[in-house]
N, C-alpha and C positions, 0 to 999 in steps of 0.2 A: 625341590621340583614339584609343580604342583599337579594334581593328577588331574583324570578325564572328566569327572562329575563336577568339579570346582571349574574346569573349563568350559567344561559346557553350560554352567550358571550362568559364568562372566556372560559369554554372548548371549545368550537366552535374555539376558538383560540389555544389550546393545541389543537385541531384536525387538523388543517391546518398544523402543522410543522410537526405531524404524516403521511398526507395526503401528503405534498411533497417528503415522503420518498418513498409514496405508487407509484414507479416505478421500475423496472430491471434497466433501464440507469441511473435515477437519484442514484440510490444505488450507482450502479459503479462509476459515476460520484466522489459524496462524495469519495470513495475510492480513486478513484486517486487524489481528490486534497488534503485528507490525507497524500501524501507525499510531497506536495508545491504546491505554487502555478506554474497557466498553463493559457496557450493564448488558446481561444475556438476553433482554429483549428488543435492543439494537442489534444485538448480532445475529439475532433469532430474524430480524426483517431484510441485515444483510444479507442473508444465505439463503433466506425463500424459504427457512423452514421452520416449523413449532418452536416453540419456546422450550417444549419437551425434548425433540430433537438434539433442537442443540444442547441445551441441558446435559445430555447421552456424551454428544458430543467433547463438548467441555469436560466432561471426568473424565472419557479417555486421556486427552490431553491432558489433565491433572495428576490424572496414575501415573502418566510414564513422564513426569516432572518438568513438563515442556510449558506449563502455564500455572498462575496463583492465583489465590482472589483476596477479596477484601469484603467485607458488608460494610454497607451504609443505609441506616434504614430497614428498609426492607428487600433492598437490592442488592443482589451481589453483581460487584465488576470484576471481570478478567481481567489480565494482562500476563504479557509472556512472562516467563521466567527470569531471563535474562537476555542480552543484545547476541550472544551463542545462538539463541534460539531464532532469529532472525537471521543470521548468518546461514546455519542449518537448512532454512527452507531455500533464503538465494541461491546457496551450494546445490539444493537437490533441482530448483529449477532449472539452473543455469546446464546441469548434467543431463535433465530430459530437455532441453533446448538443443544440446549438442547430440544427445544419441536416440533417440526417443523416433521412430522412422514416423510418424504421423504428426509429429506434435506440428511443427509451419502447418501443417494444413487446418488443423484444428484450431492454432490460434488464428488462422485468418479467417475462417470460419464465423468466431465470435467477433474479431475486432474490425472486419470488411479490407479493405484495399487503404495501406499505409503508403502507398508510393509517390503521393504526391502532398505527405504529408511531412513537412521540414522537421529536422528536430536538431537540439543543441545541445551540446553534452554541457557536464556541472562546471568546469572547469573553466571554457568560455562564459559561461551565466555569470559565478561568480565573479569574475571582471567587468561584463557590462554592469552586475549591481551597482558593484565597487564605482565606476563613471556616471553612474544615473543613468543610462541612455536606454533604460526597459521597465515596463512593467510588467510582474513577475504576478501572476494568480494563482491561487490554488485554488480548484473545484472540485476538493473531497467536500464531504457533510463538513458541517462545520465542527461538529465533537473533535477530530479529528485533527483540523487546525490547531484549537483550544489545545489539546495533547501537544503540542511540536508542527510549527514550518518551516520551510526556507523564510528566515531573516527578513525583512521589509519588506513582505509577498503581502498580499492581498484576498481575502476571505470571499470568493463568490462561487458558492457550489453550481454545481455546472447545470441543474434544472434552475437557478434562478439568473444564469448569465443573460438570456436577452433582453432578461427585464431590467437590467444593468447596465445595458452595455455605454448609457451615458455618462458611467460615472469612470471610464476609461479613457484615456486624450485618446484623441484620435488621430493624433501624427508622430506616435510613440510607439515601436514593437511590443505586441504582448508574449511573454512567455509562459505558457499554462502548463499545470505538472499535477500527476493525483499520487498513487500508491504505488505506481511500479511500471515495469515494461510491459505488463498486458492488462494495465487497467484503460478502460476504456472512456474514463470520464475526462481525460485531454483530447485525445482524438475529438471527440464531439464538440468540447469545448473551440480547437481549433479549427475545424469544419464552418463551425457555427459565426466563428470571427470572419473565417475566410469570406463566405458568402455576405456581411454587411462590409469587404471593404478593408477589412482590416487586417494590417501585419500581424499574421502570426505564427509562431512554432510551438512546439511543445518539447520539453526536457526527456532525453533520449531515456530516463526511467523515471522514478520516481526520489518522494519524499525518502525514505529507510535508505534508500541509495547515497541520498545527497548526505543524510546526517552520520552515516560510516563511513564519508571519506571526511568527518573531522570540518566540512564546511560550515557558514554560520547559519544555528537553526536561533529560533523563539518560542515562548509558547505565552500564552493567553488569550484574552477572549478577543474575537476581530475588530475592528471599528467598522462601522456602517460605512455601507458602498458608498 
């Protein structure tokens, strides 16, 4: 039978991987290397903060064994540990989604008024692939893409879609999808459709979403618009 000091190691240890969660940039963080891996001065511009920073940042997450690296160069990249560690963050989101008394307000907050904003879940998408009868885009950066997408999806990060938007039919739905349920780069993506005319929705979450339920992902470099 094991005694008080050995138990209280154990969790002292479940609390440290809890406790690296316990930041706003670390969260974000996980988030984006949820879609691949990143050299720490992309993620340093994702998150709005120093190179230093995140730097901080990043060994937290490395202590409590939630992220690795790599060097090339003179760069080092992150990426998660493993596909746990992605699960870990949907689980704790999907928990402050459900009990969290402020979070709706907060995320509406950041992402404006979704209610006239359509969306389709993976399971329909998938089948219209499977018929041809959609165009599916992605408008994350394109690193990210390069890392893993939905399957014959299409490379147009969402600052360069209207300078694109001729390389879309124009009598085909488009379905746009970035990182998640409260990433914001479909929303605009489909705002932005709407108002030139065009069908569109957005994928009721993301990329990580789509690729954990086993659906078909790709990776390499995009082909031009």
């Amino acid at each position: 039978m094991g005694d008080r000091q050995a138990k209280d190691a154990l969790y002292d240890a479940f609390g440290e991987v809890a406790k690296a969660l316990a930041s706003g940039r670390r969260a974000e963080l996980v988030d984006v290397l949820a879609q691949g891996e990143r050299h720490v001065e992309e993620l340093a511009d994702e998150i709005g903060q120093s190179v230093a920073n995140t730097s901080f940042h990043l060994r937290a997450l490395a202590t409590a064994g939630l992220v690795t690296t790599r060097r090339e160069g003179t760069r080092i990249y992150y990426r998660l540990a493993s596909d746990r560690v992605a699960e870990l963050w949907a689980a704790l989101r999907d928990v402050a989604a459900a009990h969290h008394e402020h979070l709706d307000d907060l995320a509406a907050a950041y992402l404006g008024d979704r209610s006239r904003l359509e969306q389709v879940g993976r399971e329909e998408l998938a089948e219209r692939i499977r018929s041809g009868d959609v165009v599916v885009v992605d408008v994350r950066p394109a690193a990210e893409f390069v890392a893993g997408h939905i399957a014959g999806a299409r490379s147009i990060p969402v600052d360069e879609l209207a300078a694109n938007l001729r390389s879309l039919p124009a009598d085909v739905e488009v379905v746009a999808y970035c990182r998640g349920p409260y990433c914001v780069f479909a929303d605009d993506a489909v705002r932005l459709l709407r108002r030139r005319g065009r069908r569109a929705r957005r994928l009721v979450d993301g990329f990580p979403e789509w690729r954990r339920a086993a659906l078909p992902v790709e990776a390499g470099v995009p082909s031009p618009p």
